[in-house]
N, C-alpha and C positions, 0 to 999 in steps of 0.2 A: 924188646923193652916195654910190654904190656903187663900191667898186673890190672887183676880182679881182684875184689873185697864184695865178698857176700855179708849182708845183713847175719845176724845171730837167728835164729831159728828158736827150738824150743818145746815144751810139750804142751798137747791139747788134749783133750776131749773126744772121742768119736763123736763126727757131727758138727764138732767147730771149724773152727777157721782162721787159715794163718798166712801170712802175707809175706814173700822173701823179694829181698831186690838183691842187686848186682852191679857196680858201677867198674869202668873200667878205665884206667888213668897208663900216662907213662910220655912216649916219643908220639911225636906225627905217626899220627895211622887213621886208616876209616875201615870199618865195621861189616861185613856184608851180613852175617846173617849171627844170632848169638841164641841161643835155647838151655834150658835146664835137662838135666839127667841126674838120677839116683840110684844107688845101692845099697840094697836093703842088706839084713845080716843073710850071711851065708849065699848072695845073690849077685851074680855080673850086675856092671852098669849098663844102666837102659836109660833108654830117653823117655823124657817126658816131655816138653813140647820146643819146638821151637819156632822164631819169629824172621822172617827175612828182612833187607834192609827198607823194602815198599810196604811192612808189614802184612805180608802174605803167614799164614800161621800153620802149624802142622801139630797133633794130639796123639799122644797114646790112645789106644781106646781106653784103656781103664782109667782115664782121667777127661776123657770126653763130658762135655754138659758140670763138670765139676772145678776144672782150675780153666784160668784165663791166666796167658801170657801175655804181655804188653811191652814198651819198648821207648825209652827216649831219646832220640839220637841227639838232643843237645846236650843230654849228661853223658851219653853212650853207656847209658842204663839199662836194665832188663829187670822185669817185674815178673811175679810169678804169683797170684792169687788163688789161694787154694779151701774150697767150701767144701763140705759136707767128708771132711776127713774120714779115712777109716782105718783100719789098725795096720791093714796090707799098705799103704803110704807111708810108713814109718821105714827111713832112711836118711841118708848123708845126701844130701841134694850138694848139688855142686855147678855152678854157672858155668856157659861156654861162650867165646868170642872166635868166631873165623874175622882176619883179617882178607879184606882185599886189596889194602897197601900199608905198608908202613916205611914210614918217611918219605924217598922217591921213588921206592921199589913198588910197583903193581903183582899182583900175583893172579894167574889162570889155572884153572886144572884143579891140583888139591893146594887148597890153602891154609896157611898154617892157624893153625889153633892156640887159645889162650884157654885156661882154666881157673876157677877162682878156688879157694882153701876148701871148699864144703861144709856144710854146717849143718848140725842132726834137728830132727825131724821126727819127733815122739807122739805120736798117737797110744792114745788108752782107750780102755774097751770101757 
């Protein structure tokens, strides 16, 4: 009983910049690690960064030195700041939540996942 709501997204420019967040609401639960991932047209979903609960962080390369993830555990938010756009970036970005509890349940091993709706992500050349 976790939902995600991404921010609206939207089109840019090559070269701009565009900023998604992700806030995750519902039952007792805490958060262990949450990341963005997208799929472009015609393309699996891939990750693109994610953030652990100590905020230890992890990048695609093809998004290295250009987006920053970030993370508010008192909203149980996740941030995703993305500079110097370019048209290969254009996709359905969609927020992720692993739980490591919810409500009295602890979980070890594979933990379950949340997903937020996705929201597009239009670069122009």
């Amino acid at each position: 009983q976790v939902q995600l709501v991404e921010s609206v997204g939207g089109l840019v420019q090559a070269g701009g910049s565009l900023r998604l967040s992700c806030a995750a609401s519902g039952s007792s639960f805490s958060i262990e690690a949450m990341g963005w991932y997208r799929q472009g047209p015609g393309n699996q979903r891939e990750l693109v960064a994610t953030i652990g609960s100590s905020g230890s962080t992890n990048y695609a390369d093809s998004v290295k030195g250009r987006f920053t993830i970030s993370r508010d555990n008192a909203k149980n938010a996740v941030y995703l700041q993305m500079n110097s756009l370019e048209p290969e970036d254009t996709a359905v970005y969609y927020c992720n939540a692993d739980l490591s509890r919810l409500g009295s349940t602890y979980y070890a091993g594979t933990l379950p996942s949340y997903w937020g709706q996705g929201t597009q992500v239009t670069v122009s050349s």
